[in-house]
Each structure stands twice: as C-alpha cells, then as structure tokens.
LUMBANU-367045 format. One record per residue (C-alpha): x, y, z; residue in one letter. Coordinates in pm, whole numbers, padded with zeros to 5 digits, always signed. Layout:
<atoms>
XYZA/...
</atoms>
This chain:
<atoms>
-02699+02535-02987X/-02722+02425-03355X/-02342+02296-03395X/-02456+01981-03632X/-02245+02100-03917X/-01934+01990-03706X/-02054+01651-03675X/-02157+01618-04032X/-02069+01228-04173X/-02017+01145-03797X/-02334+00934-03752X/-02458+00608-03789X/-02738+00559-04051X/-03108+00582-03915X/-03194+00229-04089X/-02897+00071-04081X/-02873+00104-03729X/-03242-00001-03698X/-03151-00374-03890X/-02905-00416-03617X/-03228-00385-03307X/-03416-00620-03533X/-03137-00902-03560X/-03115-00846-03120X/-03487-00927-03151X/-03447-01270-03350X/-03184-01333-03163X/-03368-01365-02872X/-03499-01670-03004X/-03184-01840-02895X/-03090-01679-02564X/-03095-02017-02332X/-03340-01798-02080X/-03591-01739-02307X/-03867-01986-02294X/-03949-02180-02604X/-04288-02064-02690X/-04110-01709-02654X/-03883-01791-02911X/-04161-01865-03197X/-04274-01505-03069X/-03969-01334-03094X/-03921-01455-03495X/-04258-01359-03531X/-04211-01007-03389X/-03891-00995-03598X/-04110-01063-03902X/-04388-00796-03779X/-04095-00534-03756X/-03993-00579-04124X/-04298-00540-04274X/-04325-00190-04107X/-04029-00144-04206X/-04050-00182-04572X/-04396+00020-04607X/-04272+00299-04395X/-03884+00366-04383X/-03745+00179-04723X/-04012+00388-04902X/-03897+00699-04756X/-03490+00650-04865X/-03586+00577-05186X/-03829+00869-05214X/-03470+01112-05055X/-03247+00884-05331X/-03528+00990-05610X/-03571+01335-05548X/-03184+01442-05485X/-03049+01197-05776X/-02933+00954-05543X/-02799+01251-05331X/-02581+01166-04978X/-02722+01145-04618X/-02505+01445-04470X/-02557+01235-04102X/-02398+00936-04224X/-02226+01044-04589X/-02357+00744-04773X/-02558+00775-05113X/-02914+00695-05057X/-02821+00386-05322X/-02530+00262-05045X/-02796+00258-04798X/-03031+00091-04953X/-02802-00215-05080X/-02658-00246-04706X/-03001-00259-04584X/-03052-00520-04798X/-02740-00719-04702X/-02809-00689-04398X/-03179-00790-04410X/-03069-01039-04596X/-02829-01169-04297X/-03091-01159-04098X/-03309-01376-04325X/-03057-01634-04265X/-03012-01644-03856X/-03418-01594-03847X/-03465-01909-04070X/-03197-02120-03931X/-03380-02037-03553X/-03730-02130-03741X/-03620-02511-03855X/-03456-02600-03569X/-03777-02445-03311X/-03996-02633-03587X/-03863-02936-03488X/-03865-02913-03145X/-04217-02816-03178X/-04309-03159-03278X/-04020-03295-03020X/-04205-03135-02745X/-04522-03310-02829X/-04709-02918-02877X/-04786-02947-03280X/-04607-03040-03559X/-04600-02823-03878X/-04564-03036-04197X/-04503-02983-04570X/-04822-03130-04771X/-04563-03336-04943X/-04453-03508-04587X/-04852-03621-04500X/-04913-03951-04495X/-05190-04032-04777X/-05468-04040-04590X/-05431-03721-04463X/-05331-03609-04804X/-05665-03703-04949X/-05834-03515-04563X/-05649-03203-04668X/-05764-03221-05024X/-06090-03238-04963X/-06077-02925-04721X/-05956-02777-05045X/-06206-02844-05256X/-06484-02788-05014X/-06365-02465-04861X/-06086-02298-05062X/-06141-02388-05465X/-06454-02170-05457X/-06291-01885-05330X/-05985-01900-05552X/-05936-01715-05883X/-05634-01624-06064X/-05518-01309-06274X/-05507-01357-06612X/-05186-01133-06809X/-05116-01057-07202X/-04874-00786-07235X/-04885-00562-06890X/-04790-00739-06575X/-04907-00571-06231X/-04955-00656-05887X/-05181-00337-05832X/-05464-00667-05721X/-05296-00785-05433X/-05333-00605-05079X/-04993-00572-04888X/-04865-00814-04752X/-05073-01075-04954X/-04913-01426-05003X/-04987-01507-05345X/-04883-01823-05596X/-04784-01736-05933X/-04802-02003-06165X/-04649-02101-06531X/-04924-02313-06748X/-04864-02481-07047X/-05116-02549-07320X/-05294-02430-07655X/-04884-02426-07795X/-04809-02136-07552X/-04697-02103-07201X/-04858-01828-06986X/-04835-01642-06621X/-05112-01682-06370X/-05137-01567-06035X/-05342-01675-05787X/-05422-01459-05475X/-05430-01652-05113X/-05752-01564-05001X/-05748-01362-04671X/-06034-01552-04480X/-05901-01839-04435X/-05721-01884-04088X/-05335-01939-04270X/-05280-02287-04044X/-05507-02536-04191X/-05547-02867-03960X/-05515-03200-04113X/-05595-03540-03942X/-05357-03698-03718X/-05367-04004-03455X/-05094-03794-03236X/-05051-03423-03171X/-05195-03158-03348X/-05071-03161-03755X/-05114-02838-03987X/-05005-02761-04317X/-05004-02397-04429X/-05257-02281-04628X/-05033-02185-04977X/-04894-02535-04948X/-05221-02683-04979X/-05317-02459-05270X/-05001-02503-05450X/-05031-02929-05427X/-05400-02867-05610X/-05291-02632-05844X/-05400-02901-06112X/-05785-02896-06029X/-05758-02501-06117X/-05644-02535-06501X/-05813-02838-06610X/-05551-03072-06591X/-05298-02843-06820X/-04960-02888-06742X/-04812-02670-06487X/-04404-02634-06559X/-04285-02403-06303X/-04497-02240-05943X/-04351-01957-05697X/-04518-01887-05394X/-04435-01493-05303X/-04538-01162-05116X/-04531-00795-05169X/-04500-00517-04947X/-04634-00199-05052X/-04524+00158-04972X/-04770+00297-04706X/-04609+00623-04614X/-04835+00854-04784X/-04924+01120-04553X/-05218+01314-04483X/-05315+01659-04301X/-05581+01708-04099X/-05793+02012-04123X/-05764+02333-03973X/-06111+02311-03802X/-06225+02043-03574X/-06463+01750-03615X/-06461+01845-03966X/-06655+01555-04151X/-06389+01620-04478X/-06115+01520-04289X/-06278+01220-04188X/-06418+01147-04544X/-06043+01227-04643X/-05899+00991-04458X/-06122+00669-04513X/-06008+00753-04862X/-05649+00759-04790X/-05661+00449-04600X/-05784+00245-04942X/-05562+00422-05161X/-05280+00383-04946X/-05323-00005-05024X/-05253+00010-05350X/-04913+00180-05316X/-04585+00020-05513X/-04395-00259-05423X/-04118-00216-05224X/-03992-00584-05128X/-04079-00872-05295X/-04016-01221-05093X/-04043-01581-05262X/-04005-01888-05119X/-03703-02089-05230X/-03667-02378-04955X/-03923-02657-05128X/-03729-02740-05459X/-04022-02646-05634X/-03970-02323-05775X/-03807-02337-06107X/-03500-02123-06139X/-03566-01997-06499X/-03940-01936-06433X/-03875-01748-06078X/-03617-01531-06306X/-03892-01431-06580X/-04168-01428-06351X/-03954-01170-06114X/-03832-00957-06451X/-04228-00876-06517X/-04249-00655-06254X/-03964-00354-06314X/-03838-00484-05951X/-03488-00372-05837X/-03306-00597-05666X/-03261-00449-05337X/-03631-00526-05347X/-03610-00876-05380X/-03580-01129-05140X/-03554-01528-05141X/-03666-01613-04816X/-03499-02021-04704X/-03835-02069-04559X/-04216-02003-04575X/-04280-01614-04629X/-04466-01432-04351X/-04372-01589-03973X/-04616-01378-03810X/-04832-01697-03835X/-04628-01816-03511X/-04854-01549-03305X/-05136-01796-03371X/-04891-02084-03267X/-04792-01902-02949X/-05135-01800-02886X/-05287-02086-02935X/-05044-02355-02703X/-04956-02092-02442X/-05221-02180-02217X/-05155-02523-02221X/-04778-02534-02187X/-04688-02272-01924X/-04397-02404-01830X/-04267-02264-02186X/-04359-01874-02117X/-04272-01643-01932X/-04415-01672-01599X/-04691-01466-01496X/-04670-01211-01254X/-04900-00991-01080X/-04842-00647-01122X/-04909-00388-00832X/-05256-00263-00818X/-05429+00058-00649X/-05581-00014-00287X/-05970-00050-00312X/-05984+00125+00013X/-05853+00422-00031X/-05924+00715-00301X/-05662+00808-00564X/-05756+01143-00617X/-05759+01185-00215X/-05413+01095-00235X/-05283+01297-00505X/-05416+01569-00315X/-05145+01536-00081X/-04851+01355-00256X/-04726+01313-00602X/-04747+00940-00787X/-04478+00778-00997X/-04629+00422-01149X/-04418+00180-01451X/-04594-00015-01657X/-04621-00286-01684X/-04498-00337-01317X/-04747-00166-01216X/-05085-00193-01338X/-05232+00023-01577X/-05565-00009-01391X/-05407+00215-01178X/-05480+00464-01440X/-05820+00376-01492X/-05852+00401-01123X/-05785+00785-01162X/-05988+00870-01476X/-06313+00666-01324X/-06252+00862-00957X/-06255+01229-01185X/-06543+01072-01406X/-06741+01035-01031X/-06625+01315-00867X/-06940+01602-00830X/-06588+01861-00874X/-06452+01739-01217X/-06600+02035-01429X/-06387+01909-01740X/-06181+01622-01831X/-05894+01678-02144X/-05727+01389-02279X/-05505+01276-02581X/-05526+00946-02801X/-05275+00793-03013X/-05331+00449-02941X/-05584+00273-02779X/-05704-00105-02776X/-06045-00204-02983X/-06227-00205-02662X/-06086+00069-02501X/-06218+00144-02106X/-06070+00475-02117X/-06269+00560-02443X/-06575+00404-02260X/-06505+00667-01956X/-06455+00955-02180X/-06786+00885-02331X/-06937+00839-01966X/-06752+01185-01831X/-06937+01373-02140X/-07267+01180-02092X/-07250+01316-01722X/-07215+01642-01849X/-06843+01677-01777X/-06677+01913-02012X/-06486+01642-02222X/-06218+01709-02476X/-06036+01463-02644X/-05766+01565-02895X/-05799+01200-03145X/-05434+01159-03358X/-05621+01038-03642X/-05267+00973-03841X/-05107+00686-03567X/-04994+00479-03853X/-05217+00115-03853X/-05409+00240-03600X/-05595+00446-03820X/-05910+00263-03847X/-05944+00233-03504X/-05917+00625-03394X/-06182+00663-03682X/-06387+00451-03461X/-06292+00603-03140X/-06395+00962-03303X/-06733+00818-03377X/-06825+00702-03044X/-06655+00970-02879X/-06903+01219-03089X/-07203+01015-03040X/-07129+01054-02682X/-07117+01424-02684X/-06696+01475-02639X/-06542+01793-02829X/-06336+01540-03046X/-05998+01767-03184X/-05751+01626-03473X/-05458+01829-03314X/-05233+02023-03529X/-05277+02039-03942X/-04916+01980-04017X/-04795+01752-03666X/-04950+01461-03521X/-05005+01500-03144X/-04806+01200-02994X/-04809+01338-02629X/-04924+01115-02346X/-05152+01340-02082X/-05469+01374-01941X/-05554+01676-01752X/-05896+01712-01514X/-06032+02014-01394X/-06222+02081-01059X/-06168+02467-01130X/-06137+02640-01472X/-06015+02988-01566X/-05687+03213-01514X/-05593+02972-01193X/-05723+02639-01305X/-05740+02401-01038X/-05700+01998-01061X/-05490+01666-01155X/-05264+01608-01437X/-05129+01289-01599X/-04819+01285-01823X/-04696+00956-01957X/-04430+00804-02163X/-04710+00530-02316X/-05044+00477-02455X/-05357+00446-02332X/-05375+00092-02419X/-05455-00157-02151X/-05321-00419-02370X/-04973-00298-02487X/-04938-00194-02103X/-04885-00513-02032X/-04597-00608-02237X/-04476-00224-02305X/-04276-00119-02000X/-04406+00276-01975X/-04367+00574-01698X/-04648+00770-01557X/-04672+01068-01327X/-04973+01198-01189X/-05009+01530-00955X/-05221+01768-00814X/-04968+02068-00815X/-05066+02418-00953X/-04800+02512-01172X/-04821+02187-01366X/-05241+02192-01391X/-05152+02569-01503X/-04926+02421-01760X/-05145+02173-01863X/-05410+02370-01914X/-05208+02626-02128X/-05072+02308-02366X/-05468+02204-02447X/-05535+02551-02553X/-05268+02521-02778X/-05386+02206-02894X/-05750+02369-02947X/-05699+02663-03115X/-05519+02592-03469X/-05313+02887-03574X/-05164+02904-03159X/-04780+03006-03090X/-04669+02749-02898X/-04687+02906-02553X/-04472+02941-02286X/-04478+02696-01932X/-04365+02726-01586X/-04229+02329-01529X/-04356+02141-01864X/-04169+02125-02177X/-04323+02037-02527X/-04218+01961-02890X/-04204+02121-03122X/-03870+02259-03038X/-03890+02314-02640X/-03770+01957-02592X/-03454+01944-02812X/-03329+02289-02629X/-03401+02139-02329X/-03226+01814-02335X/-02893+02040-02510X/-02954+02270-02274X/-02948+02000-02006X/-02618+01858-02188X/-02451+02208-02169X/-02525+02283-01806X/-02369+01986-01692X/-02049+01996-01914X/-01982+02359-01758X/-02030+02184-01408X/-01791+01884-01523X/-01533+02111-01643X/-01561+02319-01292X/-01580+02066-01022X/-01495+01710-01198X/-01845+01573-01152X/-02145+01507-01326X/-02294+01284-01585X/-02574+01240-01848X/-02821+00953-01823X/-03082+00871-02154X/-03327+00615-02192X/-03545+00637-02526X/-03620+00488-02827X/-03409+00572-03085X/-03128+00825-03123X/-03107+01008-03427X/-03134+01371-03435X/-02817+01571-03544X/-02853+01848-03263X/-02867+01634-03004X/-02633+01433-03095X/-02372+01737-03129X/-02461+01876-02797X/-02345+01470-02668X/-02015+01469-02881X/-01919+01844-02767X/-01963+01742-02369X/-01807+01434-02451X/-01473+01566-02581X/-01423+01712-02244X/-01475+01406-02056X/-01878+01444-01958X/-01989+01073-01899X/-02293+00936-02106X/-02479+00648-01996X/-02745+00602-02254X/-02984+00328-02297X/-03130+00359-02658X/-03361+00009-02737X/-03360+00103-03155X/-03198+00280-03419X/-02890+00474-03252X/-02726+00708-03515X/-02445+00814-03241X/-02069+00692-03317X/-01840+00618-03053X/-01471+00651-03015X/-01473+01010-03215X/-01439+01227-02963X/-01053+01203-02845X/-00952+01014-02508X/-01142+01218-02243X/-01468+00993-02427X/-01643+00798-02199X/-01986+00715-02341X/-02170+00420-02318X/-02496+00292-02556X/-02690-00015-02492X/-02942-00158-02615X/-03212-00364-02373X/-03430-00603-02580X/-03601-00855-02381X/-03956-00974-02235X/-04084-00643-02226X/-04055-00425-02499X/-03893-00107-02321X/-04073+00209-02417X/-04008+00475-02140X/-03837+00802-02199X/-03635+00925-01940X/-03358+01243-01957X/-03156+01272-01629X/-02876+01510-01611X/-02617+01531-01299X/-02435+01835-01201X/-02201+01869-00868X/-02498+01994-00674X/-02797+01906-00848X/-02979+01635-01063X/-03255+01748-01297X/-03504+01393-01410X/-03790+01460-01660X/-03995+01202-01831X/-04127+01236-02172X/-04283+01080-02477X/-04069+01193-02708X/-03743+01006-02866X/-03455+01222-02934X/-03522+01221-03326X/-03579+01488-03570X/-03940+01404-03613X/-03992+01407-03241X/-03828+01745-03188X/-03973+01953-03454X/-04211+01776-03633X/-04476+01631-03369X/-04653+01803-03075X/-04464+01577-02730X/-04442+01683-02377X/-04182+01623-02112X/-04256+01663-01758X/-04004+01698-01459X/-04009+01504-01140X/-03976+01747-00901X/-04117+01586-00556X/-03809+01424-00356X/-03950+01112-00275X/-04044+01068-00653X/-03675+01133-00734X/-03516+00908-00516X/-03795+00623-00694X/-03646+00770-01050X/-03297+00771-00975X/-03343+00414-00814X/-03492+00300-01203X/-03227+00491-01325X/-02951+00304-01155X/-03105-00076-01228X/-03116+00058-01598X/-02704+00174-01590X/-02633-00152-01415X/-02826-00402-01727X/-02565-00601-01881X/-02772-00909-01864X/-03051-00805-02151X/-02850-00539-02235X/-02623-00502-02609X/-02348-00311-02589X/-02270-00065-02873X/-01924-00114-03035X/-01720+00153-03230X/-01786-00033-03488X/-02129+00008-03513X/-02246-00358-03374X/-02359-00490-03063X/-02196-00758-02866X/-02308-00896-02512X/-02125-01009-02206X/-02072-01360-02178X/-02032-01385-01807X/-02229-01043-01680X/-02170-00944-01354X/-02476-00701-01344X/-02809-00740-01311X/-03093-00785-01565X/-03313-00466-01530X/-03646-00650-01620X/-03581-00919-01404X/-03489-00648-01101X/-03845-00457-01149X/-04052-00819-01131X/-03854-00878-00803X/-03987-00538-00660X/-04312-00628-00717X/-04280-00910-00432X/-04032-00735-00238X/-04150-00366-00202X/-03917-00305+00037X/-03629-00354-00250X/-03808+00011-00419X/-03625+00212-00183X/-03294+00033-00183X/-02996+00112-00409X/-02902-00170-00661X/-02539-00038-00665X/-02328-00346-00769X/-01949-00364-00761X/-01827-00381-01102X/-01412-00381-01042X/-01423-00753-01171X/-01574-00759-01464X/-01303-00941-01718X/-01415-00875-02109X/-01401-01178-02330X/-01491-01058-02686X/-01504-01282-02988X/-01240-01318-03182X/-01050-01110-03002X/-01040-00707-02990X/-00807-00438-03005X/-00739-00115-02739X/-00965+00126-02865X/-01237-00180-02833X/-01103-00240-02452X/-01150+00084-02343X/-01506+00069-02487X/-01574-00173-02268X/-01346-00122-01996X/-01559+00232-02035X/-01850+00054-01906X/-01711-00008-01542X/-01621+00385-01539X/-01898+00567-01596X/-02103+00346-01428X/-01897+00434-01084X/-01897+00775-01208X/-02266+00806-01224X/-02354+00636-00883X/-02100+00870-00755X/-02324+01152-00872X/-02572+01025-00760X/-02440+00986-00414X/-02353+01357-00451X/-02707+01445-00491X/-02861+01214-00160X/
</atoms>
C-alpha cells in the first residue's frame, strides 16, 4: 500500500518535532511531582539529548540541504535551510526555559543545605587563594594553549570539549589563544568551606588564572565555549564474519570520526566577562553559520548535574524517586520448566530483568541446550549476559552471537564484547553489510535441524541490566514450535550474508515485513470499521515518522477508524487533516521511566491482533535495519497486553497531548491515571494485573491556555471518544 504521494507536505518535520520531546524533558524539571534531585537530572538528560542531536541528526539535514541545493523535505515541504533555522529557534527557546530551571534549582541547592555551586568570583578569599593553589598544583601543568597566525581551526579539540579562548595583548600586537580544558580532571572542583559542600567548575577556575599562563601580559577579552562535531559517518561491516578488517576498520573510524566539523558552537555569555567585540572576531575565525551558534545564559555542558545527582542521591532520598522493588523470578521453581507449559509476558523495569538472566543461566545449565543464538546492540560494561554467553560456549554449547558493531557510542564497548566473546570460543557475526541488526531475541536450542526444538526470547529492549532499570521494555518468552521454527529461520538469515529474507509462520521482521504488516493491520481494521462500526488502532513506539505508515493512518482515519497512539519522540503525523470523521489521538508520555516498548494492537469487530516489536515506525526501522515483531498469541498473555494497553490509553497524567498545531499541551486537572505510577502499584498489588483500569472519562472539562478554538475542542474533546471507543473494542473481544 504505497499511497505516500497523497500525503506529500502533510507531515510534521522529523527534528522539529523531536525539539518539542526535548523541551517535555526539561520541563520535567518543574512538574511539582518530580522530586528535586530529579529535576537537576532531567536538565541534564535534556543536555545529553542535544549533544546527540547535533553530531547525529543536524549533520544529516545539512548533508540533504548540501547535496540537493538546499532542496525541500517532500514530508514536511520546508527547505532544508527553513529547517535548520527553526531548529535553531527552537533550540534556542529551549536554552532559555532549561537555564531559567538551572538558576533557580541552583539556588535551592544551596537552600536545601545539599551543595552550593559558586562562581570563583563569589569565594570568599581564603578559599580563593585554596582554589588557586589546586590550580597551580594540579591543573597549570597540564594546560597548554594553541598558538594561531593566519589559519584558525578547531580540528585539536575532541567533541564536546569545553575550551577557553583567550585575546592577549603584548609585543604591539594582540593575538588568539585557546586553551583546551583538560579531560582528566573531574569538571566539579571542591573548594574549602566551614558549611556544606562548595565547588567551582573547573573552566572558572582556569579562566580566574589565566594570568599565570602568559606571563603577566595583558589579557583584554576571554570566552569560554564548546564544539560539537558531526559524528554520523557511517561504516559497513564486511561480508564475512569475524573478519579482523572490519574490526581494524572500525577502531579507525571511531578516531577519525572525532575529528569531524563543527556543527554547534556554544559560549558562555552569563558572567559579564566575555567581551562583545572579541566573542564577534573570535566566532568569525571559524567559517561558522549561525544556525550553528549558540550563546548559552549559563555554564555550557549541564551533564555535570549527573555527578551532582549521583553524588547526593544517597544521602537525600527523600528528593528521588522512591525505590521500588521490582518483581523477581521464584528461586523455587525452574523457568524453563515453566515455559514448557505456559507462555511469559515480563515489563521492564517492573519486572526485573534478572528474570532474563534467570532464563539464559537455566539454558546455559541445562545438559539439552545444544546451541544458544543471541543478538547485541547494547549491553552494560560488565555485562552478565556476555559473561553467560562466554560460559554457554566454554561448556561446549553451540553459541552464536550476532555483535551490532555500529550501535552509535556504544561502539567501543561491542568491540570489547567481540573480543571476549571470541576468546571464549562464540561464533561472533556482524549481521548484515549494509543494515545494522537492532532486533531484540535470543533463541536456545534443545533440538536442531528441519524441526528445531526449544525457547525463544523476543524483546522490545536491550540486554542491558542497567538501562532496564530506568528503560520501561516488553519481553516474551515461549516454548512454542512455530515460533522456535521461526526463530531459527531469522538466525540463518542473519548468518549467511547474501540470504533473501525468508519467509515465517507467526514472526515478522524488517526489512520491509514490518511496515506491510502494521498497514496491513491498519487496512484490515478500516474494512471492519466501515462494515460493522467497530474497531480501533492502538500504537506505542518511539517515534513516528515514516511516510507509508503514516498514509495507511490518514486513509483509515478519513473514514472514522479511531487512533490511539502513544509516540514518546519525534511524531511527524498532523492532525485535523483528515475531514470530520478524524478521531486520532497522539501523546506523548515523558516521565520517571524513559518509555521504550513497542507495541502495535489493532481491533476489529471480532478480533484483536497485539504484536510486540523493536522496531519504531520510521523509515530507517522499516527498510533500512534488520527488527523483529512477535505476536502474542496465548489468551492469558493477551488479556495481560490489552490490560497495559488500556493504562497506556487512559495516561493523561505524564502524558502531552498533541495539538493540530504541532505542540503539546497537558491537562491541568487530569482525570486519568498516570501509567507509570499504575505499573509500580501492580507490583504490590498483583491482584490489580488482572483487573481493568477502565476509568469514566464523561467529566473531563478542557481548560487550555489562552483559550482555544473548535477545531482545538474537538481535539481534545476527541480524547474522551476514542478512548470509550477503544475499551468498547476491547469489551468486544473478552
């Protein structure tokens, strides 16, 4: 069903949309219920997201606005240059809130008696002439400064580098240094105090002894700044596996990638230091366009709060989140045992992901595993699933492991994983040459051959013990035939380079399978809708951005199909284009878990079809990665999915609420139900896990800000309707 011609200049913008899901993030630093020391995270996170952003996607647009002369986005009909100076204006918005939430939590740090963060120029003198000597001690003998005639670069600094540049005046000339923050210094440097703990940052402190550098020259005019580099250089792995060029090849890549050009450019302007007419010259030097440039109301770089957060969370738990015990797998009774009789359904992180290393150590000691296949994308430094992967092979278990060497920043660490993996004795695959393998599954084998015998695993997450905790995630585990058959087939494909994507019995993969099956999902239950008056479409991922899909939702829409999606990132769909009969609603759920699940459910009269995936409905996902989508089948595993499905439709308490004009507002007075908050109740209620969280809706009155006209009101007013509508289906199906 390829119909995106239709729907040409009826999306949102990838990016743009993305800017929006970063401003919900820093805004969570004000939300009443979010504890204080969650706050400083959430900027921090905010900060984190941007950087990614700038070395990944801003590097891309202006790649697309190079190479088609500044060309238009068909999805969204702007010129590449439009999108790049509203990505800046918006950024630049966000600068503002994000700074604004940054003094005032700064003060309160101190208020609360947890630290206090100073300038150098508000310490007292003694611990002016403390911090001074730290500097001369520890930090003048690492310093050293570029020296420039006539060709200015910043090919020295690393990304993300804070750096100083400084004017110097002497011999009857002026001239540009720059002086590179060194990286091994911890970035908050402690200074003596009689009361809580004091820190300066560490480019403060340099820039105060700036002096001691240049033998007492005068210094006119100082900028403190940071680049961000392009890192979206891309690299192929080789056609055969644990090929030592590819390796070579990519420990190459990962140094060059560092030195990649400038795409933002941030200096501080907050201290009354930095000389206008210097920060203009100094900025001219580099052949910087302005949608690259940034003057940040603040110090440059919050992702120091991590160490803040880290640091005082222990002692202060009264301003975290509160811990929680997440459900665990009985000690006395054997997973494996029971998969051989029932089907499991487990969500991160309300449910532990020990649970999974529960069923990978059970196949690595079973005297029936004869082979164990597995995929990596992600895994944490000390991984316990690498360490049983390396055990299974050790054992002699046939152990495959396809390792996505290309998981952006995690590079490094797969390179590491691929050594011990090898030195362990597990067939270690780089997946496909031209797509990187981003499916979650593990498959293990008590029979091999034409009627393969076994367990399977198919997941929405990582293998990561540590992002399980904060990532909330979906995995499925069974012992059923078709889907080991299926499973099976997939790793072939994965292990033989030059495959045709094969054919399965209950599985779907990317590239391709997935997109026809989630329009093909769309279709089936328009045709019931415009039969019988029922059904409706329920999507939880990621982001929402490819063009077919899309279609598919605007074409069922027009006809009156109800869409209840729940889309955390960038969403590219538009609403109120598709006539009266529209009854779509997006939201957004951003709050102390970052949501990461992928789930397609699709209602008909008579039937309701749930799969879960890892794969977002985007381009890249579709055709341009190997994913894999499994359905829940099992009844009892339904009724579990379609009870997560319902506390999802019901958020308005963490959830933002799309708007036909392309932002998010959120309900002052929900009547709903936060979804995160719902799961954590589970987890000391079981009983609550087989009980519908239907809430009645009919009073929900919509107070928007500054007011909103009729097309807004029925956007809203939309809200209360489909959600009736799906629980109706849903009904239908019990």
């Amino acid at each position: 069903m390829k119909r995106n011609e239709e729907y040409v200049d009826s999306c949102y913008n990838r990016d743009l949309s993305w800017t929006l899901f970063n401003r919900r993030v820093i805004n969570l630093a004000t939300e009443t219920v979010t504890p204080f020391l969650e706050k400083l995270k959430f900027l921090a996170i905010g900060s984190n997201n941007l950087d990614e952003f700038y070395s990944v996607r801003v590097p891309s647009i202006q790649s697309q606005m190079e190479l088609s002369d500044n060309g238009v986005e068909k999805k969204s009909g702007l010129h590449y240059s439009q999108i790049l100076n509203q990505i800046h204006t918006r950024n630049n918005e966000n600068f503002q809130i994000q700074y604004h939430d940054y003094d005032k939590l700064n003060r309160e740090l101190k208020e609360k008696d947890i630290c206090s963060i100073k300038s150098y120029e508000d310490l007292d003198d003694k611990q002016k002439n403390k911090a001074n000597q730290y500097f001369i001690k520890n930090i003048q003998p690492e310093l050293a400064f570029k020296e420039f005639d006539k060709n200015y670069t910043l090919k020295f600094l690393s990304n993300k580098q804070i750096a100083i540049g400084v004017l110097v005046e002497g011999d009857d000339k002026k001239v540009i240094r720059i002086i590179p923050v060194p990286l091994k210094f911890d970035r908050l440097v402690p200074v003596k105090s009689n009361g809580i703990d004091t820190y300066i940052l560490l480019e403060d402190l340099i820039n105060h002894n700036l002096k001691r550098l240049f033998n007492g020259k005068e210094i006119t005019g100082t900028v403190v700044f940071r680049v961000t580099r392009d890192l979206d250089a891309t690299l192929d792995v080789e056609k055969e596996d644990n090929n030592f060029e590819t390796i070579s090849r990519m420990r190459q890549y990962l140094v060059d990638r560092e030195k990649g050009k400038v795409t933002r450019f941030e200096v501080e302007e907050f201290d009354g230091n930095t000389d206008d007419d210097f920060l203009r010259d100094f900025i001219s030097k580099f052949n910087l366009g302005e949608d690259a440039i940034f003057k940040i109301p603040g110090p440059v770089d919050l992702t120091y709060l991590f160490e803040i957060v880290s640091k005082y969370s222990p002692d202060y738990p009264e301003y975290c989140y509160a811990k929680f015990n997440p459900r665990t797998w009985s000690d006395s009774e054997s997973m494996l045992a029971y998969l051989d009789q029932k089907d499991l359904l487990i969500q991160y992180p309300y449910d532990s992901f020990s649970q999974f290393l529960q069923f990978l150590k059970e196949a690595v000691e079973s005297p029936k595993t004869v082979a164990i296949k597995q995929t990596l994308y992600r895994v944490s430094k000390h991984s316990e699933v690498v360490d049983l992967l390396a055990k299974a092979a050790q054992k002699g278990i046939k152990t495959t492991v396809v390792v996505e060497l290309r998981a952006r920043f995690d590079e490094k660490n797969n390179l590491k994983v691929t050594e011990k993996l090898k030195n362990a004795g597990v067939h270690v695959i780089f997946g496909k040459q031209d797509m990187k393998v981003h499916s979650k599954t593990c498959l293990v084998l008590t029979k091999e051959g034409e009627h393969p015998q076994g367990y399977i695993q198919v997941g929405t997450g990582n293998y990561n013990m540590q992002t399980a905790k904060g990532f909330v995630d979906l995995s499925f585990f069974t012992s059923k035939d078709d889907y080991v058959r299926d499973l099976s087939k997939f790793f072939d494909y994965l292990q033989a380079p030059d495959a045709a994507q094969p054919s399965y019995q209950v599985l779907s993969a990317s590239p391709h399978q997935i997109q026809d099956q989630v329009i093909d999902g769309i279709q089936e239950v328009k045709e019931s809708y415009l039969k019988t008056g029922k059904g409706a479409v329920f999507l939880k991922i990621n982001s929402l951005t490819d063009v077919e899909v899309i279609s598919a939702i605007y074409d069922a829409a027009r006809v009156g199909v109800p869409f209840r999606l729940v889309v955390r990132g960038a969403c590219c769909l538009k609403l109120g284009i598709c006539g009266k009969k529209e009854k779509i609603v997006v939201s957004s759920i951003v709050g102390e878990f970052l949501e990461h699940s992928r789930i397609y459910g699709f209602f008909t009269n008579d039937d309701s079809k749930l799969w879960i995936s890892s794969a977002d409905l985007m381009t890249r996902n579709m055709d341009n990665r190997v994913e894999l989508a499994a359905p829940i089948l099992d009844p009892k595993l339904k009724k579990q999915l379609l009870n997560i499905i319902d506390i999802y439709a019901q958020d308005d308490v963490d959830g933002s609420f799309l708007k036909p004009d392309g932002q998010y507002f959120k309900f002052k007075h929900p009547k709903g139900k936060s979804a995160q908050q719902t799961f954590l109740k589970i987890i000391d209620d079981p009983k609550l896990n087989n009980k519908k969280h239907i809430s009645k809706r009919h009073d929900i009155r919509i107070n928007v800000k500054n007011g909103s006209n009729l097309k807004n009101d029925w956007t809203y007013i939309s809200i209360l309707v489909v959600t009736i509508i799906v629980v109706v289906a849903i009904l239908l199906w019990w």
